[in-house]
C-alpha positions as CSV (number, residue, x, y, z in Angstrom):
1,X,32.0,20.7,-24.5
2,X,28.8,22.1,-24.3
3,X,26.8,19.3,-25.3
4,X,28.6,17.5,-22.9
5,X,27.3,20.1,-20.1
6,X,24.1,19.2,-21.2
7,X,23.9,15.7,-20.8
8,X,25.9,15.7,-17.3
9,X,22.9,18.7,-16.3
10,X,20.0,16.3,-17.3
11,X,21.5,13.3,-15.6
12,X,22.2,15.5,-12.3
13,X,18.7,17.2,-12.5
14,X,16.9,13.9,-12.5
15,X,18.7,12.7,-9.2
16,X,18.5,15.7,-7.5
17,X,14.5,15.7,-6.7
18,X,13.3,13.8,-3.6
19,X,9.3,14.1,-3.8
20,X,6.9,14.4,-7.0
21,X,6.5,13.8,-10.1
22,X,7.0,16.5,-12.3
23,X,7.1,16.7,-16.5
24,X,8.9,19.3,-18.2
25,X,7.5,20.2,-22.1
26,X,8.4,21.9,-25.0
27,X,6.3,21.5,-28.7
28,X,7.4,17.4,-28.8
29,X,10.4,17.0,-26.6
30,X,9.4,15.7,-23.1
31,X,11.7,14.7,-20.4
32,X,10.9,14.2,-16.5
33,X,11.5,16.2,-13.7
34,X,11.9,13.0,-11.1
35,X,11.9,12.0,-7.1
36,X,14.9,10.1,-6.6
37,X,17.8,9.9,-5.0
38,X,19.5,6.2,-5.7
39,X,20.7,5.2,-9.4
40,X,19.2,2.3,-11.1
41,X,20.5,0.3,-13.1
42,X,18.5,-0.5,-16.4
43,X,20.3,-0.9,-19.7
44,X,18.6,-1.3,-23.2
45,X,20.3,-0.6,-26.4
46,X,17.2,1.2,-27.5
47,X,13.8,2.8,-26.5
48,X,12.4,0.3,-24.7
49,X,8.8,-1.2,-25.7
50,X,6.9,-3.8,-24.1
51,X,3.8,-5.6,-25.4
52,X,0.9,-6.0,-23.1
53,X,-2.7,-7.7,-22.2
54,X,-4.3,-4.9,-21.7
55,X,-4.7,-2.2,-25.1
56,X,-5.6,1.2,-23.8
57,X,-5.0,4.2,-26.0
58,X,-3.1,7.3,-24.6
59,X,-3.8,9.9,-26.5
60,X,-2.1,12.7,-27.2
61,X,-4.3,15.0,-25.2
62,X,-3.2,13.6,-22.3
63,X,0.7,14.1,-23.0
64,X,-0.2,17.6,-23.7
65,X,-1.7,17.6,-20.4
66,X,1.8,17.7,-18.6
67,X,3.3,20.9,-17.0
68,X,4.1,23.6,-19.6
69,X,7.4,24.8,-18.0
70,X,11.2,25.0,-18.4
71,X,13.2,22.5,-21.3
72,X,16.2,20.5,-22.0
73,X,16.2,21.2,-25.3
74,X,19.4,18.7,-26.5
75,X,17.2,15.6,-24.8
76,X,16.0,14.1,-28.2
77,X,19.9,14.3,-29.1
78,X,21.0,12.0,-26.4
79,X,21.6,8.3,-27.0
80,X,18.7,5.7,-27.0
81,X,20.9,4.5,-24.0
82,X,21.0,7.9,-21.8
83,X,17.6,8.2,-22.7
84,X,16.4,5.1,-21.5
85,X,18.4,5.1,-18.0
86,X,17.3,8.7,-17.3
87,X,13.1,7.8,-18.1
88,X,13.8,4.6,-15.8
89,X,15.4,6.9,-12.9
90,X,12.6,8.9,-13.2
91,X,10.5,6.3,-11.6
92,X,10.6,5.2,-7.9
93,X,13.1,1.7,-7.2
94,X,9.5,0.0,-5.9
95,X,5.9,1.1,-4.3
96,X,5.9,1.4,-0.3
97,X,3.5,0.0,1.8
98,X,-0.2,1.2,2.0
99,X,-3.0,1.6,4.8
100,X,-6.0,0.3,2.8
101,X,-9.5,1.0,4.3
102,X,-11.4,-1.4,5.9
103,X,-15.2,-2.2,4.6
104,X,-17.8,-4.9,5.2
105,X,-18.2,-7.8,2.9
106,X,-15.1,-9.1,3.4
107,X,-15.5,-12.2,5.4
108,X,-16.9,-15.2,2.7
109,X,-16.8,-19.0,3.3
110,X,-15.1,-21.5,0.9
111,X,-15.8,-24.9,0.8
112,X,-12.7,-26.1,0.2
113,X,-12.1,-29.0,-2.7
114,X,-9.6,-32.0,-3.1
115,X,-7.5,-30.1,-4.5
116,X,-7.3,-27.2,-2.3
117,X,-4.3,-27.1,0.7
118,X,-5.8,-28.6,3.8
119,X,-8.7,-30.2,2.5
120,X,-9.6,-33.1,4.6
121,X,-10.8,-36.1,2.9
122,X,-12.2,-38.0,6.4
123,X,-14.2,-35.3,7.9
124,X,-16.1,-32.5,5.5
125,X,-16.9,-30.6,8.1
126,X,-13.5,-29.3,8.3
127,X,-13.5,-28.4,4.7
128,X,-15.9,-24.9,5.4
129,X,-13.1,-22.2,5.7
130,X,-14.5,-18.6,6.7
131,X,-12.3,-16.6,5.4
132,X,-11.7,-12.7,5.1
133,X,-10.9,-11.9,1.5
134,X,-8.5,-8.9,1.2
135,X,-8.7,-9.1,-2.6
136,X,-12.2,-7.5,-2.0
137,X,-10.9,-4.4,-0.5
138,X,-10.4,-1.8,-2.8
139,X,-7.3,-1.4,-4.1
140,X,-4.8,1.6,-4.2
141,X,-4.3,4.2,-7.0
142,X,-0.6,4.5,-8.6
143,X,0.0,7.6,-10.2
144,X,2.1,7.3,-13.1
145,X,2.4,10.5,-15.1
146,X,5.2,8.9,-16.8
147,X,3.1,6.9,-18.8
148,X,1.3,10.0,-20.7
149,X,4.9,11.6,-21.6
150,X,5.0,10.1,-25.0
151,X,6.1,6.2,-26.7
152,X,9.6,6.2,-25.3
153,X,8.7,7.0,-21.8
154,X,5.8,5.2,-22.1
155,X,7.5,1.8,-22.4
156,X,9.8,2.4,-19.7
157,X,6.9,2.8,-17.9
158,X,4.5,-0.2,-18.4
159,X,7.6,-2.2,-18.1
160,X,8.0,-1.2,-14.3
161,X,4.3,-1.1,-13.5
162,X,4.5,-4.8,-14.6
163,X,7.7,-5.5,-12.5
164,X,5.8,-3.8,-9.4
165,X,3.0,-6.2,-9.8
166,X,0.5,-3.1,-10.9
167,X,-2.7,-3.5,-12.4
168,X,-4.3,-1.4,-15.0
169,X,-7.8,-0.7,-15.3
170,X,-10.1,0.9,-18.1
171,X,-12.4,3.5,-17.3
172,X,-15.7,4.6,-18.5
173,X,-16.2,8.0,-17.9
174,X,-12.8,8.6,-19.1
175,X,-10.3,7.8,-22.5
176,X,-7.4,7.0,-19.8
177,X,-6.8,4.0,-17.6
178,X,-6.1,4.0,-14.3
179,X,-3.2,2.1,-12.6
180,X,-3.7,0.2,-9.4
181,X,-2.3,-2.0,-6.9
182,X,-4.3,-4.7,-4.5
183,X,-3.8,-5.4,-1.5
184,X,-0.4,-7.3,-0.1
185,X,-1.2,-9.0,3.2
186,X,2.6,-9.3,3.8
187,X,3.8,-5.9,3.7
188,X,0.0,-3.5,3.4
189,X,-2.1,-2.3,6.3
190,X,-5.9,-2.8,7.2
191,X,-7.0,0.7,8.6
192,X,-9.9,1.0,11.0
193,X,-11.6,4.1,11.5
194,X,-12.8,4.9,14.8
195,X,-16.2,4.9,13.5
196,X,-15.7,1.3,11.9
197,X,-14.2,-0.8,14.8
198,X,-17.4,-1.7,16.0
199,X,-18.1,-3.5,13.0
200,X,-14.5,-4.6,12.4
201,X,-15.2,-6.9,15.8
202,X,-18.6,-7.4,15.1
203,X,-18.8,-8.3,11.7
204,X,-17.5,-12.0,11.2
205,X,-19.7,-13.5,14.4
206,X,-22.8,-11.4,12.7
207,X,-21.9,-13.0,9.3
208,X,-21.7,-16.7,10.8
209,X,-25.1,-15.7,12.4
210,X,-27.0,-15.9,8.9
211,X,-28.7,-18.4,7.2
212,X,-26.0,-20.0,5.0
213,X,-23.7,-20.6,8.0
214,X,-25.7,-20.7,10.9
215,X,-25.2,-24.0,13.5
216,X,-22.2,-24.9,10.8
217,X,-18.9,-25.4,12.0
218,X,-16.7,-23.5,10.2
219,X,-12.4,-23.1,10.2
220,X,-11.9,-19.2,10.5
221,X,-8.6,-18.1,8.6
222,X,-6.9,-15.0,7.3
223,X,-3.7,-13.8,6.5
224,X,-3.1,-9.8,7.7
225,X,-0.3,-9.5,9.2
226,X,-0.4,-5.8,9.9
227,X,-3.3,-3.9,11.1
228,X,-3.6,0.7,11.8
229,X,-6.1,2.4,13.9
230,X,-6.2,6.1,14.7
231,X,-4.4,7.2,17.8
232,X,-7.9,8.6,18.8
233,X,-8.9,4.6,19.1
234,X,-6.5,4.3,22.3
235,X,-8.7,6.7,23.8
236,X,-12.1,5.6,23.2
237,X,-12.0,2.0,22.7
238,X,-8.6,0.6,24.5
239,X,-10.7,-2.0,26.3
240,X,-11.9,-3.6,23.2
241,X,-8.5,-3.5,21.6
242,X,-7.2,-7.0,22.1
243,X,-10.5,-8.1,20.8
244,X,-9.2,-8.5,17.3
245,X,-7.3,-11.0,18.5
246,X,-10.0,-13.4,18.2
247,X,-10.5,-13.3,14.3
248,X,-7.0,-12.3,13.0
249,X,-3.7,-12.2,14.9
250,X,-2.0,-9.2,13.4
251,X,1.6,-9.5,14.2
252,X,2.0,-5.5,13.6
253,X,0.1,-2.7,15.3
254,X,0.4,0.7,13.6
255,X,-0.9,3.8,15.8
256,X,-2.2,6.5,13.6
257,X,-0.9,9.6,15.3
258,X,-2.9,13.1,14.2
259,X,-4.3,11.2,11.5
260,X,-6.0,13.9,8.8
261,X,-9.3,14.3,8.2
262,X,-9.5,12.7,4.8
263,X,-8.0,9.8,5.8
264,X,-11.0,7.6,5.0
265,X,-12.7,5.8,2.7
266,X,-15.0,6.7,-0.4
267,X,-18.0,5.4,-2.2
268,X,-16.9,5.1,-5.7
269,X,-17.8,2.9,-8.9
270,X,-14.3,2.4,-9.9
271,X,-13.8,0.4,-6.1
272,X,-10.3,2.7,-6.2
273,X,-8.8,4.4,-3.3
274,X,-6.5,7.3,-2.8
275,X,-3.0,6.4,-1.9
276,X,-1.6,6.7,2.0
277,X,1.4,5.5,3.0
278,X,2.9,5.0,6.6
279,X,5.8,6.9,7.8
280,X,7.7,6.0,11.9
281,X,7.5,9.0,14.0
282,X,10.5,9.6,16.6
283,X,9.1,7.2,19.0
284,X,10.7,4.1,19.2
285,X,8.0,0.7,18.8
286,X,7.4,-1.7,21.2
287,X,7.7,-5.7,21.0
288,X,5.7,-8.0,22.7
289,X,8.4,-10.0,25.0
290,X,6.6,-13.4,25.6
291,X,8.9,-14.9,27.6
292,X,8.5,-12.2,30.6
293,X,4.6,-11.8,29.3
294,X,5.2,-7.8,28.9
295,X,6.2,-5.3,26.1
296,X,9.6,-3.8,25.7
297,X,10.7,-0.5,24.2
298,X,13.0,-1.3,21.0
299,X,15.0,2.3,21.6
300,X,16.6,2.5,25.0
301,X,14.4,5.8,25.1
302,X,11.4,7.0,24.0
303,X,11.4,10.4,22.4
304,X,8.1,10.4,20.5
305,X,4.8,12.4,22.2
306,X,4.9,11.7,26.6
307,X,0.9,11.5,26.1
308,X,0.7,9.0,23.5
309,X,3.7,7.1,25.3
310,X,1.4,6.6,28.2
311,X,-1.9,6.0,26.2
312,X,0.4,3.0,24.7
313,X,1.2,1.7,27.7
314,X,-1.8,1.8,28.9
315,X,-3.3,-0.2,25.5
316,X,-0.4,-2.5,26.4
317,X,-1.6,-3.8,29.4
318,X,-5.1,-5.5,27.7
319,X,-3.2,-6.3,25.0
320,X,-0.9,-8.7,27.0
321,X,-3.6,-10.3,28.4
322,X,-4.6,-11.1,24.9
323,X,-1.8,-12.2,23.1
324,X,-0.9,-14.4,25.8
325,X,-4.9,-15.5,25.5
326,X,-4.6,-16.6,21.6
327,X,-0.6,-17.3,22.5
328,X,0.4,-14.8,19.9
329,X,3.5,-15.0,20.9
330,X,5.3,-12.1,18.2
331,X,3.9,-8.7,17.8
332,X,4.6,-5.4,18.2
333,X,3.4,-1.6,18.2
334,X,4.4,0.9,16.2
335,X,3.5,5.0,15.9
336,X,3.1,6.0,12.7
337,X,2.1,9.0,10.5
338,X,-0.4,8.4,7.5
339,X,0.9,10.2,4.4
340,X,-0.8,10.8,1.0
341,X,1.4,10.2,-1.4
């Protein structure tokens, strides 16, 4: 009876955390204290281990640099079963989208071989594709504190960084990797700080200015599909808004509100970024309609901030003009607070 108290208090503790990662320790038992709230549903018929590409040692050190807190002590005496299904529900059902920063050196040209899509075997000319390479940006950083709990968890682990498409990296000045996700034009962000738009417009007619593609004609092409700039942007550069239009054709605009200082990019060797995730304020979003050439309000009212419902409106009005310009003819704006996660 007790034992079975036990195991139905582990299971419920695990499901009953909504934000965090959290490890529990005592001498060599480990278990997680977890953000979840839905069940999974991952069977094994024992401790789960995975082989892998990439060999990185995890040494002990850093298990023992989990909290030192409160135990379940009868963990180790569960089945390799329970065990297995309570490391996996420790671990989020997938990674939500990310802003990622935007920096120069993105925009590259490819001449394009008979073997690529689109290449055009009567005219070469048409084979020089400027292109911007999101696989340049840097990429996000996963935490994964799972990973350092010991062997068991461990394989649980790497088996659902691998499932969420996860790199891992090695490290010099350290004996841990770190994990890391690129950039997903389909469901990621490009952020643009106020101080970068400039050379967010700027950059890909300066780049065709210089001596490799200069006089060439070239076949401009990217794949973004979701683009955030600071609510402050609105303010300061709402004329040159619809500018973007004429390099990539976002068909999501995510406003920034109150975004927080250190919501920017840093220099760093390791080309790794902290993580920031999106979140919809109460306001509702608004969809280009392109039949009547205007934007609609999705909710049948707005309830979000009255001042940044009129600086929208506002950004809407040059926007218009520019879809309809490019004949873009789905898009749509949406309020959103930046989160580090």
């Amino acid at each position: 009876m007790v034992f079975g108290f036990w195991i139905w208090w582990g299971i419920q503790t695990f499901k009953t955390f909504k934000t965090g990662y959290h490890c529990w320790n005592r001498g060599n038992s480990w278990i997680p204290f977890v953000s979840h709230t839905e069940p999974h549903h991952h069977h094994a018929s024992a401790p789960l281990e995975i082989s892998r590409p990439h060999k990185f040692d995890f040494p002990k050190t850093m298990e023992a640099a989990a909290t030192n807190s409160s135990t379940f002590p009868l963990f180790s005496s569960l089945s390799p079963e329970l065990r297995n299904q309570i490391w996996r529900d420790a671990l989020p059902d997938k990674v939500g989208p990310a802003l990622y920063f935007y920096r120069k050196g993105c925009w590259c040209p490819r001449r394009l071989s008979k073997s690529d899509e689109g290449y055009d075997p009567e005219n070469e000319e048409l084979n020089l594709y400027f292109e911007f390479r999101h696989d340049l940006l840097d990429d996000v950083q996963i935490e994964v504190p799972l990973v350092f709990v010991n062997r068991e968890a461990r394989g649980i682990a790497l088996a659902w960084i691998h499932e969420q498409g996860i790199e891992i990296r090695p490290r010099e000045d350290r004996q841990y990797p770190v994990f890391v996700r690129p950039f997903d034009p389909m469901r990621d962000a490009l952020y643009i700080a106020l101080d970068r738009w400039d050379d967010f417009l700027c950059e890909p007619s300066d780049r065709l200015f210089q001596v490799d593609l200069f006089d060439q004609l070239v076949v401009v092409t990217t794949d973004l599909t979701r683009i955030a700039v600071p609510e402050a942007l609105l303010r300061s550069e709402v004329a040159k808004l619809d500018d973007m239009f004429a390099n990539f054709g976002p068909r999501v605009l995510f406003i920034i509100v109150d975004p927080q200082p250190d919501l920017q990019s840093a220099d760093n060797v390791m080309k790794v970024q902290r993580r920031w995730e999106f979140e919809s304020t109460q306001g509702g979003a608004f969809f280009w309609n392109n039949d009547r050439g205007g934007f609609d309000l999705g909710d049948s009212e707005y309830i979000g901030d009255e001042a940044l419902y009129r600086l929208i409106e506002e950004a809407n009005k040059g926007l218009g003009e520019g879809l309809a310009r490019y004949h873009i003819r789905s898009f749509e704006i949406r309020p959103v607070f930046a989160v580090r996660t």
